[in-house]
ZAMI-532559 format. One line per 8 residues: number of its first residue (from 1); their letters; for each residue z, x, y of N, C-alpha, C. Coordinates in pm, whole numbers. Layout:
N
NUM> A> Z,X,Y,Z,X,Y,Z,X,Y | ...
This chain:
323
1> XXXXXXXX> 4320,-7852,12148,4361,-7993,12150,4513,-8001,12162 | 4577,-8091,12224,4695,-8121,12228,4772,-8018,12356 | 4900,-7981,12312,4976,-7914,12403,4968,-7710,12327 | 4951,-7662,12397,4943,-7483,12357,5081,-7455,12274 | 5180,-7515,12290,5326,-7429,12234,5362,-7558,12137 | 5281,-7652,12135,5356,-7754,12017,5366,-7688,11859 | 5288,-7597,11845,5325,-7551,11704,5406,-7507,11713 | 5520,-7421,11786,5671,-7367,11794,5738,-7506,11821
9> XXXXXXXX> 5661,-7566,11844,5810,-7708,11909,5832,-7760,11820 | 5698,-7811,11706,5731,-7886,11639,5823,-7897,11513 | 5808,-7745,11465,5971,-7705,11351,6129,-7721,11455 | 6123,-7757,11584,6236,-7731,11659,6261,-7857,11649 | 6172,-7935,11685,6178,-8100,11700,6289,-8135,11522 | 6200,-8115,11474,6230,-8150,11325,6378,-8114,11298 | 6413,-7937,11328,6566,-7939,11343,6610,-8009,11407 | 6586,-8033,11540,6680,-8086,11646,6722,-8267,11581
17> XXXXXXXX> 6645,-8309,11545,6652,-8471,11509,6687,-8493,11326 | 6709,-8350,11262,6786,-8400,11138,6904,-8339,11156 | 6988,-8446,11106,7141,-8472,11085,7200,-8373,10985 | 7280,-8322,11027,7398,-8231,10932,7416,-8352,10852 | 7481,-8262,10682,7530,-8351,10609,7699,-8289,10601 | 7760,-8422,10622,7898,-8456,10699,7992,-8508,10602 | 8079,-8469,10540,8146,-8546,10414,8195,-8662,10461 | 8263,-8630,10588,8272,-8748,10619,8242,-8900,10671
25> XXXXXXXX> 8093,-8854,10619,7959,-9004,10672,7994,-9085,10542 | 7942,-9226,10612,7934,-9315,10469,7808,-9331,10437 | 7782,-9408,10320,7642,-9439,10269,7570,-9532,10358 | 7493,-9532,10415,7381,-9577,10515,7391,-9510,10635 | 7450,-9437,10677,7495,-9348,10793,7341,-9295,10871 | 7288,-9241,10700,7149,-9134,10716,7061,-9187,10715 | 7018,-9364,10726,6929,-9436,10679,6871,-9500,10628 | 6842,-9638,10621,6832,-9729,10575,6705,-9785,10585
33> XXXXXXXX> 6602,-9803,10469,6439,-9785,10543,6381,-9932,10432 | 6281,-10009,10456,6256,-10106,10396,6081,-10084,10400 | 6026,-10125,10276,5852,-10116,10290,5790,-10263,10276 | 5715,-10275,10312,5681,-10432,10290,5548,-10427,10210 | 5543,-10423,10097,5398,-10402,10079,5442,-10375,9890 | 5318,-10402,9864,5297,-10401,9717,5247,-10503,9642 | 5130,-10498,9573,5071,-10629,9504,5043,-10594,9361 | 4937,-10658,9289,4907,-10653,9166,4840,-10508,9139
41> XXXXXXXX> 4742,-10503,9226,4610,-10394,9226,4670,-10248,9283 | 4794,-10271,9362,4870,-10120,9429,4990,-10125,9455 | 5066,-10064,9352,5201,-10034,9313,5280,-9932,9355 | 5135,-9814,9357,5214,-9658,9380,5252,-9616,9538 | 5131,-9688,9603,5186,-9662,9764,5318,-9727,9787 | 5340,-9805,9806,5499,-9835,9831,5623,-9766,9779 | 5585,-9714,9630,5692,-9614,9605,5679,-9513,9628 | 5544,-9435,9704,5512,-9317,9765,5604,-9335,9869
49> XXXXXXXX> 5610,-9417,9964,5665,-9458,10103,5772,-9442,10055 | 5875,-9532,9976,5984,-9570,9947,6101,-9424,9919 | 6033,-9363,9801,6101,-9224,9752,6085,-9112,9841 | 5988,-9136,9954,5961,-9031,10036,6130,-9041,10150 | 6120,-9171,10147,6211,-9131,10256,6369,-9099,10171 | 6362,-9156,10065,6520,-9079,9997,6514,-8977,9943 | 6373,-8871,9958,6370,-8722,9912,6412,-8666,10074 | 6377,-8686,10158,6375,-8668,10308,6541,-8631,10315
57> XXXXXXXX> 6634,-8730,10280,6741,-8774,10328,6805,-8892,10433 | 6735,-8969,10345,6789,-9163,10385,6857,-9151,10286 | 6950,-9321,10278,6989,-9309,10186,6991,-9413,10132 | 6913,-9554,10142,6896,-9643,10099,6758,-9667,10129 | 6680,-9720,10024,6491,-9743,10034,6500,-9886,9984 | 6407,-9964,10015,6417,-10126,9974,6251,-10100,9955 | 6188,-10195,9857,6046,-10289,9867,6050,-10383,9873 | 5949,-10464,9912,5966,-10599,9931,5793,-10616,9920
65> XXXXXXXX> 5774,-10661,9779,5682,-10664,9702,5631,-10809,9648 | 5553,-10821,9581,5479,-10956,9505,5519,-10934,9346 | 5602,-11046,9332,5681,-11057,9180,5583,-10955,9064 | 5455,-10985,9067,5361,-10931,8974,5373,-10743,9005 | 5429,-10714,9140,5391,-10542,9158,5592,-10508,9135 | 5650,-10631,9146,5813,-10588,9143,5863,-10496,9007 | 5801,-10516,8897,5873,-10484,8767,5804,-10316,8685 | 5680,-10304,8790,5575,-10174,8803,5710,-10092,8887
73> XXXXXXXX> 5717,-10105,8991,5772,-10052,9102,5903,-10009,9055 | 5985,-10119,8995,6097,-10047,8946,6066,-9937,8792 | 6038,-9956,8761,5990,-9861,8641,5962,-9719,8693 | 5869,-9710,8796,5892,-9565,8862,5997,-9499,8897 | 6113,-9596,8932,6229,-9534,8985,6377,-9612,9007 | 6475,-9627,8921,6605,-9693,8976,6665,-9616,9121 | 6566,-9575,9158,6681,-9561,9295,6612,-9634,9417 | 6517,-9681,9366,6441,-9810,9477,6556,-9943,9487
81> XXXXXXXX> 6559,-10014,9559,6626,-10149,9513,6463,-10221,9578 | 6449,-10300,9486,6314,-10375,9478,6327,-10541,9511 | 6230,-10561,9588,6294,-10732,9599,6133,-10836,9565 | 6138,-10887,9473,6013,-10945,9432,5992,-11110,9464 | 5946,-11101,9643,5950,-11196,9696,5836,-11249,9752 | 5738,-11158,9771,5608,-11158,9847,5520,-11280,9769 | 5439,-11357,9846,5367,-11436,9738,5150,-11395,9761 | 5106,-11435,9666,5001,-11453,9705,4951,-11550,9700
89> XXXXXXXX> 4831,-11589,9756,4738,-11700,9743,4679,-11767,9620 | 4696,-11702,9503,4635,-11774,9385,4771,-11812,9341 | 4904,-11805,9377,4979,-11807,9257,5045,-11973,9408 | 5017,-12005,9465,5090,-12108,9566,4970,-12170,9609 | 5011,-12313,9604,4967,-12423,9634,4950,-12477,9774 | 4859,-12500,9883,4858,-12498,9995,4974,-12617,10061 | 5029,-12707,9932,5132,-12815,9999,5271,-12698,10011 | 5232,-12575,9943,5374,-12521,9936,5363,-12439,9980
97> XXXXXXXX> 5252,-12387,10093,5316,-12254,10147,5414,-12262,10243 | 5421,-12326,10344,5484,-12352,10459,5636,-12345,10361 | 5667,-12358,10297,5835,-12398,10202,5847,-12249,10128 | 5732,-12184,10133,5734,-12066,10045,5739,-11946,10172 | 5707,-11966,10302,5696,-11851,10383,5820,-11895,10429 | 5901,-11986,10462,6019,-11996,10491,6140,-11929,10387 | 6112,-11952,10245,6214,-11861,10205,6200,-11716,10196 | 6068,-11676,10182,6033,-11521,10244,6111,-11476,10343
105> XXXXXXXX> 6057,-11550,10464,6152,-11486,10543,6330,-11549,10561 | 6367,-11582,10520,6513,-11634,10477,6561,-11507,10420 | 6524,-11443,10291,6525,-11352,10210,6507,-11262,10269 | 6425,-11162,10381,6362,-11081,10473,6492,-11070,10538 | 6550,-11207,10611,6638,-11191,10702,6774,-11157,10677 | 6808,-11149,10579,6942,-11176,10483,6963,-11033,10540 | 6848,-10934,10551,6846,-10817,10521,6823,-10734,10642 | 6756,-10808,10720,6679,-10711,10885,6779,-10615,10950
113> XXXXXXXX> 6883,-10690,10977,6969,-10612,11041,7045,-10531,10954 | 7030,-10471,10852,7097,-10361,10826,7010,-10250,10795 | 6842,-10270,10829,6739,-10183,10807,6747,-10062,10958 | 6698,-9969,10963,6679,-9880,11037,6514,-9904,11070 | 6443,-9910,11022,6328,-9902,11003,6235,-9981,10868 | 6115,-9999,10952,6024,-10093,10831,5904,-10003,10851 | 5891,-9986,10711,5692,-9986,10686,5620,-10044,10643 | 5536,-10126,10711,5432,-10235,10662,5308,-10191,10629
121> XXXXXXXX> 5268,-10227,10514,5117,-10173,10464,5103,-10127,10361 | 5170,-10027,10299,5102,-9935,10164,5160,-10055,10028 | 5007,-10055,10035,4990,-10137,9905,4980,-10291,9947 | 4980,-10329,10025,5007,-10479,10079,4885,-10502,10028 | 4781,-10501,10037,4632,-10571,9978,4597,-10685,10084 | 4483,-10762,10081,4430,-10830,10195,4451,-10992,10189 | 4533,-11008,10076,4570,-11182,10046,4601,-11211,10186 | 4506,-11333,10216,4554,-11405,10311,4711,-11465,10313
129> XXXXXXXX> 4729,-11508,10247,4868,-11556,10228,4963,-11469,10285 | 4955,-11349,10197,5071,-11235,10195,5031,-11182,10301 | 4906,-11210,10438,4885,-11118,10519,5019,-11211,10610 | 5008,-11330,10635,5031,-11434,10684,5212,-11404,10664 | 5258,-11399,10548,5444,-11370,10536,5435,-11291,10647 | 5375,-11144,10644,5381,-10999,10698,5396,-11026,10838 | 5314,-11155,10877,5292,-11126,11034,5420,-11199,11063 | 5499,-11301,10977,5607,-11352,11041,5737,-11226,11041
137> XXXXXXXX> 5712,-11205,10899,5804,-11054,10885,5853,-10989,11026 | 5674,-10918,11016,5676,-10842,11143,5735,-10881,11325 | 5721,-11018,11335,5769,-11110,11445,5941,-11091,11450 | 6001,-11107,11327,6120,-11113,11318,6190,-10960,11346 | 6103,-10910,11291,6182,-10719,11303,6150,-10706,11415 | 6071,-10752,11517,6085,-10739,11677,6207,-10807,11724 | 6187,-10906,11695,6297,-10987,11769,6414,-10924,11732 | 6443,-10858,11610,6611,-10744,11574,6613,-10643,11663
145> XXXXXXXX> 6440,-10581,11719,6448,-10472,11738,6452,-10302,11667 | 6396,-10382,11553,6380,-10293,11425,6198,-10176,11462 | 6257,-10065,11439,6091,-9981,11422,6040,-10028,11321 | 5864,-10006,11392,5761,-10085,11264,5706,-9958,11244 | 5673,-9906,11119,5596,-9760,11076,5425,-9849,10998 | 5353,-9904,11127,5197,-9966,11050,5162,-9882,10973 | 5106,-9887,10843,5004,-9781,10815,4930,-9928,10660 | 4799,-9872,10634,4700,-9885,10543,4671,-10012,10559
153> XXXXXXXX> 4694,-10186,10475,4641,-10289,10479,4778,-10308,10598 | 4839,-10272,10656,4905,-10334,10788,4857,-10298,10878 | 4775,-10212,10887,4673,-10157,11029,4548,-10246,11060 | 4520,-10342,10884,4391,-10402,10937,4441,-10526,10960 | 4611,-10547,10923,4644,-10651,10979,4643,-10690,11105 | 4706,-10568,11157,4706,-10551,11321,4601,-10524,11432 | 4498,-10500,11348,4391,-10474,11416,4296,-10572,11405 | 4350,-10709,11384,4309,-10840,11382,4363,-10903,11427
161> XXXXXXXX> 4478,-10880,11446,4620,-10949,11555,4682,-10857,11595 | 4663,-10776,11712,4698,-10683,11796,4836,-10755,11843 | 4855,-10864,11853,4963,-10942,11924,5090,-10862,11844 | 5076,-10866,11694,5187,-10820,11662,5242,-10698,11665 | 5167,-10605,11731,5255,-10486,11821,5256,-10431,11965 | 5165,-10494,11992,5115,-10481,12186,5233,-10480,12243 | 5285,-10410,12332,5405,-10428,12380,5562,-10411,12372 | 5504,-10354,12208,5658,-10342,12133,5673,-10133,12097
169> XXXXXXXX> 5755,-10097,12190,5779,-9939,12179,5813,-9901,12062 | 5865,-9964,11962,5947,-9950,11868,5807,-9933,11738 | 5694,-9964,11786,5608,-10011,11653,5492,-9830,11700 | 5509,-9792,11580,5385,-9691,11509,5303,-9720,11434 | 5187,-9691,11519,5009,-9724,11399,5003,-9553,11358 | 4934,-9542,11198,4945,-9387,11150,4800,-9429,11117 | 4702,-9426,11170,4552,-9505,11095,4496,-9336,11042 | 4442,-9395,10904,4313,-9222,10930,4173,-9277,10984
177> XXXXXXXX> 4082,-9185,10932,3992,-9149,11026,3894,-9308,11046 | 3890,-9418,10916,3818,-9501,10921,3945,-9637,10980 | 4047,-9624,10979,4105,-9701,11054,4161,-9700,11147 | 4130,-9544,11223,4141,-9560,11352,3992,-9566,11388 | 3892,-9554,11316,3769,-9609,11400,3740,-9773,11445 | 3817,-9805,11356,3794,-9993,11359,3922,-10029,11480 | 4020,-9975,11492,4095,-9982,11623,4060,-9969,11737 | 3945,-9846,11740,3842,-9820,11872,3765,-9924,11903
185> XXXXXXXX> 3728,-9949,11772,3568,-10066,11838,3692,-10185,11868 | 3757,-10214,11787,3794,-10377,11831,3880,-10335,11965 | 3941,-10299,12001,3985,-10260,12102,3951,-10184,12238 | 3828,-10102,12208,3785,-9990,12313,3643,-10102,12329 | 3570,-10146,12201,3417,-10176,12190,3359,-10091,12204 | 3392,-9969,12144,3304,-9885,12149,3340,-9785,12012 | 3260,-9642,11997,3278,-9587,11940,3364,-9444,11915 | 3397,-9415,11826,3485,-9285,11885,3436,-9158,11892
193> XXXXXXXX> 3464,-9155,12017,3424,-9011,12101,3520,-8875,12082 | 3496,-8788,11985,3538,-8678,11926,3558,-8599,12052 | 3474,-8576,12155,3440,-8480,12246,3569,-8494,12346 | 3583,-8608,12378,3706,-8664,12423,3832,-8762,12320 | 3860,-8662,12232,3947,-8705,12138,4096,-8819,12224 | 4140,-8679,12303,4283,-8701,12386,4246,-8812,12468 | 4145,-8845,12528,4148,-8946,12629,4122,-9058,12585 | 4072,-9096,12503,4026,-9194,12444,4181,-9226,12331
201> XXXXXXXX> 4228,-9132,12293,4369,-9191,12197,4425,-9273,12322 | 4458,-9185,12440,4554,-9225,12508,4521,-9348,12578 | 4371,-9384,12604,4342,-9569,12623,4375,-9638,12522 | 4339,-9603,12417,4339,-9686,12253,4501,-9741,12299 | 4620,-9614,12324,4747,-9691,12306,4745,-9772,12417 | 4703,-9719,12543,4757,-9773,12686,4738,-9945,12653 | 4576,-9926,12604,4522,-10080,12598,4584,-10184,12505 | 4677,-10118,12395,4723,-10180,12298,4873,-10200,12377
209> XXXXXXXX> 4871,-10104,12445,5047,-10116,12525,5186,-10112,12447 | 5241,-9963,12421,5395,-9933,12452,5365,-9890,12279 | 5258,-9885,12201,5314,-9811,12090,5261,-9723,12075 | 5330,-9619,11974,5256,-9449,11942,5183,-9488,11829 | 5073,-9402,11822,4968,-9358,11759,5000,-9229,11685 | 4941,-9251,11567,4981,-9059,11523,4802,-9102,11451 | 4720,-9007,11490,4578,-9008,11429,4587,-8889,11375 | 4561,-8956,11217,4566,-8873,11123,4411,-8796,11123
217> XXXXXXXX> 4415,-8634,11054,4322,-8554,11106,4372,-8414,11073 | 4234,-8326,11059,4300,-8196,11061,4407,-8139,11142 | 4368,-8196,11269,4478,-8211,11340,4552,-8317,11407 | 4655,-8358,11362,4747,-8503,11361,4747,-8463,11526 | 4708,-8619,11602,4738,-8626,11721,4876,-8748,11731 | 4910,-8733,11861,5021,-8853,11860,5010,-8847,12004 | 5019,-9042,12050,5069,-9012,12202,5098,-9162,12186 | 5212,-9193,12281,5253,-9314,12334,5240,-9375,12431
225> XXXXXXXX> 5098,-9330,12487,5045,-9362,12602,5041,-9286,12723 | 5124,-9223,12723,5168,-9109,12843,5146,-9009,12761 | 5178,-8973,12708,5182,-8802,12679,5099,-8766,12502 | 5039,-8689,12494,4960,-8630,12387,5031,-8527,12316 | 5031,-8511,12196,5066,-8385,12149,5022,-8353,12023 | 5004,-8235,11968,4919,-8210,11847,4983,-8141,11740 | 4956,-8166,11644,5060,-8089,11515,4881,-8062,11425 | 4916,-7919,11393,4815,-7868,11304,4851,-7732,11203
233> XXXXXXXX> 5029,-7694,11211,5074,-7645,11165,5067,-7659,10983 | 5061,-7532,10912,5036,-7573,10759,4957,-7669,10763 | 4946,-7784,10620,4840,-7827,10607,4781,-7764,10433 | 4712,-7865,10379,4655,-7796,10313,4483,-7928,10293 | 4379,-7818,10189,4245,-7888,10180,4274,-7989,10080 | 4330,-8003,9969,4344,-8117,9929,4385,-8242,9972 | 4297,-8331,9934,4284,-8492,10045,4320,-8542,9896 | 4394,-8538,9849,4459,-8667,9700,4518,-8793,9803
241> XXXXXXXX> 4499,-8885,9716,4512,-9021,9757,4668,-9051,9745 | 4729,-9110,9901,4878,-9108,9871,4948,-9065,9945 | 4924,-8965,10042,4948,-8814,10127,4999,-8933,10263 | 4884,-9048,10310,4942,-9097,10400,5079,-9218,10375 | 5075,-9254,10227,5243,-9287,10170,5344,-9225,10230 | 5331,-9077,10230,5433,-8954,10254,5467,-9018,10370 | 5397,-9005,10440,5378,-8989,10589,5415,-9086,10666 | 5408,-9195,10598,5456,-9347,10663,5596,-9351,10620
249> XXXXXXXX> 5656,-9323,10517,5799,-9281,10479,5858,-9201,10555 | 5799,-9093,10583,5886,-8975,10657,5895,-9025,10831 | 5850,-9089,10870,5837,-9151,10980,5938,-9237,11007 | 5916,-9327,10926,6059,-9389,10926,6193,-9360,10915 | 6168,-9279,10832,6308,-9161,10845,6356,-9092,10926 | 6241,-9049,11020,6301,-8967,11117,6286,-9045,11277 | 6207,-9146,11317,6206,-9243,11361,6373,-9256,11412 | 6430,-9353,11271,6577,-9387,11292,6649,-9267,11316
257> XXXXXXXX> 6594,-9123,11282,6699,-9036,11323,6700,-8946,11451 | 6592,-8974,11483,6559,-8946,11644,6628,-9065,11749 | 6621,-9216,11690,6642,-9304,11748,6867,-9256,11802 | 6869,-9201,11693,7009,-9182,11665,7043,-9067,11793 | 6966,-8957,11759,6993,-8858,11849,7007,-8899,11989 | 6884,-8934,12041,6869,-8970,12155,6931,-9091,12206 | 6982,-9139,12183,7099,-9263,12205,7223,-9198,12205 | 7265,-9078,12091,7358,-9046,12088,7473,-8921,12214
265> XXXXXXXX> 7604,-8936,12260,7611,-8859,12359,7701,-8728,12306 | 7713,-8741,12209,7784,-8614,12120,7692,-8489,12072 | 7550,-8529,12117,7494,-8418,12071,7427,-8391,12176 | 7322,-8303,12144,7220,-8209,12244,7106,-8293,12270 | 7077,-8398,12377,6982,-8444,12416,6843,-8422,12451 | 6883,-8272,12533,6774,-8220,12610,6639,-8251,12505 | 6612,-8225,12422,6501,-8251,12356,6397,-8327,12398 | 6253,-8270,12416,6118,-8346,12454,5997,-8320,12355
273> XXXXXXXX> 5939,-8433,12351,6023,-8584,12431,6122,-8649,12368 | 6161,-8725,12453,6235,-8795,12458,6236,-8968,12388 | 6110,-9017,12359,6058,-9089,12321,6116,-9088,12137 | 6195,-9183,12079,6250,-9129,11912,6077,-9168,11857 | 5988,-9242,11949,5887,-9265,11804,5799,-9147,11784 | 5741,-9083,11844,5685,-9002,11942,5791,-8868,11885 | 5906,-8840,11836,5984,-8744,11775,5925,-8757,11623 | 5957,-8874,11585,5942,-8923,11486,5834,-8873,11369
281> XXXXXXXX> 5718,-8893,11501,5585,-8894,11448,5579,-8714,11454 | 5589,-8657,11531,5559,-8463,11517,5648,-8413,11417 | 5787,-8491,11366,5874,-8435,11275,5798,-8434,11139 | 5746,-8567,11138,5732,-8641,11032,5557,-8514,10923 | 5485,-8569,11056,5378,-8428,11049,5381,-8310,10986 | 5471,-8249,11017,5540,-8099,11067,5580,-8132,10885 | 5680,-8171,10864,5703,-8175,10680,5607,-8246,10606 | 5514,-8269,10636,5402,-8360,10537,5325,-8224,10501
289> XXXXXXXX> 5305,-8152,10650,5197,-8049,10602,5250,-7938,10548 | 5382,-7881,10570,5494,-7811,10496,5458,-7807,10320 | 5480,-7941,10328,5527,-7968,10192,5407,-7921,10128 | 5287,-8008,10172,5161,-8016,10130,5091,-7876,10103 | 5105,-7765,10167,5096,-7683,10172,5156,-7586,10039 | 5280,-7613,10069,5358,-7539,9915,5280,-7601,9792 | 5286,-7720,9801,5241,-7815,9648,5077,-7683,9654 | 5013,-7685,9730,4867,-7670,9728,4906,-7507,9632
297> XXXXXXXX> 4992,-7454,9712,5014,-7271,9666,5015,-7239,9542 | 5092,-7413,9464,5128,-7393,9316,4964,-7426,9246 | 4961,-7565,9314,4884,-7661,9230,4739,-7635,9208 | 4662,-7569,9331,4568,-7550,9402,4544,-7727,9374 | 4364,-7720,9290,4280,-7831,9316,4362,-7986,9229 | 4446,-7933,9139,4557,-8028,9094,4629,-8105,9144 | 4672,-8057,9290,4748,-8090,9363,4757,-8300,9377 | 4873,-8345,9328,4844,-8479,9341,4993,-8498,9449
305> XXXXXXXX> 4960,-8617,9502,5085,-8649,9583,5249,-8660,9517 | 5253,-8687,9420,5422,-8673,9299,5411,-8493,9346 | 5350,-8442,9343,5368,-8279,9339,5397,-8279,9497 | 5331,-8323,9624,5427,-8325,9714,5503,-8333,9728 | 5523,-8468,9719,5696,-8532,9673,5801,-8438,9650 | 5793,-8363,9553,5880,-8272,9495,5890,-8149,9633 | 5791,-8147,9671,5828,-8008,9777,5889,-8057,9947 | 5898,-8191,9896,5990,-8260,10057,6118,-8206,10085
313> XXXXXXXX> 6183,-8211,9996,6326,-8121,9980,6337,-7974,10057 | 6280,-7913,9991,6242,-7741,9963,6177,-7712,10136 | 6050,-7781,10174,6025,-7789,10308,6119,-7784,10407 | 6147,-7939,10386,6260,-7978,10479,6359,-7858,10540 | 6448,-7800,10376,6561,-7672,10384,6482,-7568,10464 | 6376,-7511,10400,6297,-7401,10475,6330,-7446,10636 | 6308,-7518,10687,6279,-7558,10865,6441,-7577,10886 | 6517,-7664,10799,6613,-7715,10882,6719,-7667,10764
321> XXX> 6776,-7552,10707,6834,-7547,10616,7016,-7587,10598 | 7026,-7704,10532,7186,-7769,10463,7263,-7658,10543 | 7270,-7577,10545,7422,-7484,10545,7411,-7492,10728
């Protein structure tokens, strides 16, 4: 499946698109990443997402959460900055939503343009209401031109309103195996055909138009419509709940830092592809299963996602080492 030499490419990719650390950078230099998601019932995905990308090396993480998941969220960690703005449907009055999604996004906007990247989904939950902020959210970070990293209740957002990424290069769906099946049917009407894995991803995007896919799987596929490629490097058997948190974090992280490279004319371009989401997504892979892998060596069947977490660092150095 995929391309024959992507397992050598993909530790190259990963060097090639992380940044030396430079004394002379300032603080946001390395990244600036925002999550949109968090409610009453799921707290921990968003700070899975959130801390993933400042173990990575970002250097600013935002949530943008529902007052009731804001004061959980910070308790896990002062190095989040948390914004407890999101509303739901039991707590607002239908004369007041329209006055209440306007200062959402007022508050949202204060902020867009100094984000690198957004991840919509982990932990968001299915409130109509709060699906409803998300989709204006999401409207607005197009119009900046901001990357969207979809993953968990933002995939079934989108896969009910396809509108809000059809067309937009900048936006990544990370679905696993049951939400990229519901992407097939509503989109293909049909079912998914294993036998023809690659051809069928690569309609799923064509038909959705201009965004990458990373289908999560023993073996992570990714294509942006044109081109396929496969990451199945490391890895480990533990499936703990959380793993795709990592993964939607690290994406975003490297997303903006691919976006950087390849824009940039001071460095080494040649790199393929060429595509930063599509970098993004094989980098992002490539240290999920790294990590995941070490955690497994220590932890074996213990293994929980905080024990990943910890081996994002250590990975990372192994492939792309500080000095």
């Amino acid at each position: 499946m995929g391309e024959p030499n992507l397992e050598a490419a993909a530790e190259n990719i990963l060097r090639a698109i992380t940044p030396t650390l430079d004394p002379s950078k300032h603080k946001g230099q390395a990244g600036k990443i925002a999550v949109i998601g968090g409610c009453r019932e799921y707290t921990g995905a968003p700070y899975f997402a959130a801390i993933t990308a400042l173990k990575i090396g970002a250097d600013l993480s935002h949530v943008f959460c529902t007052k009731d998941a804001a004061p959980v969220i910070k308790s896990y960690s002062p190095e989040i900055i948390v914004h407890p703005i999101l509303e739901e449907s039991y707590s607002v009055r239908d004369e007041d939503k329209k006055s209440i999604l306007d200062k959402v996004l007022a508050e949202v906007d204060k902020w867009m343009e100094r984000f690198d990247c957004l991840v919509v989904g982990p932990g968001l939950g299915r409130d109509p209401f709060l699906l409803d902020c998300v989709s204006e959210i999401m409207k607005h970070a197009r119009q900046s031109n901001v990357p969207i990293v979809v993953d968990g209740d933002g995939l079934f957002l989108v896969t009910n309103c396809l509108d809000l990424v059809s067309g937009y290069p900048l936006a990544v769906l990370t679905p696993n195996v049951n939400e990229y099946k519901r992407l097939v049917q509503k989109v293909l009407r049909c079912e998914v055909n294993d036998d023809d894995a690659i051809g069928q991803l690569l309609s799923l995007a064509q038909q959705i138009g201009g965004v990458t896919i990373l289908r999560k799987g023993k073996c992570d596929l990714i294509t942006d419509g044109e081109t396929v490629t496969s990451v199945s490097i490391y890895g480990s058997p533990r499936r703990c709940g959380g793993q795709g948190d990592i993964l939607s974090g690290s994406v975003a992280v490297f997303t903006s830092w691919a976006r950087q490279l390849v824009s940039s004319s001071d460095r080494n371009t040649s790199i393929s592809p060429r595509n930063p989401t599509m970098l993004g997504c094989i980098a992002a892979s490539t240290l999920l299963r790294k990590a995941a892998s070490h955690a497994f060596n220590v932890k074996k069947r213990s293994t929980l996602t905080t024990d990943i977490i910890e081996y994002l660092g250590r990975s990372l150095d192994d492939i792309s080492p500080v000095s």
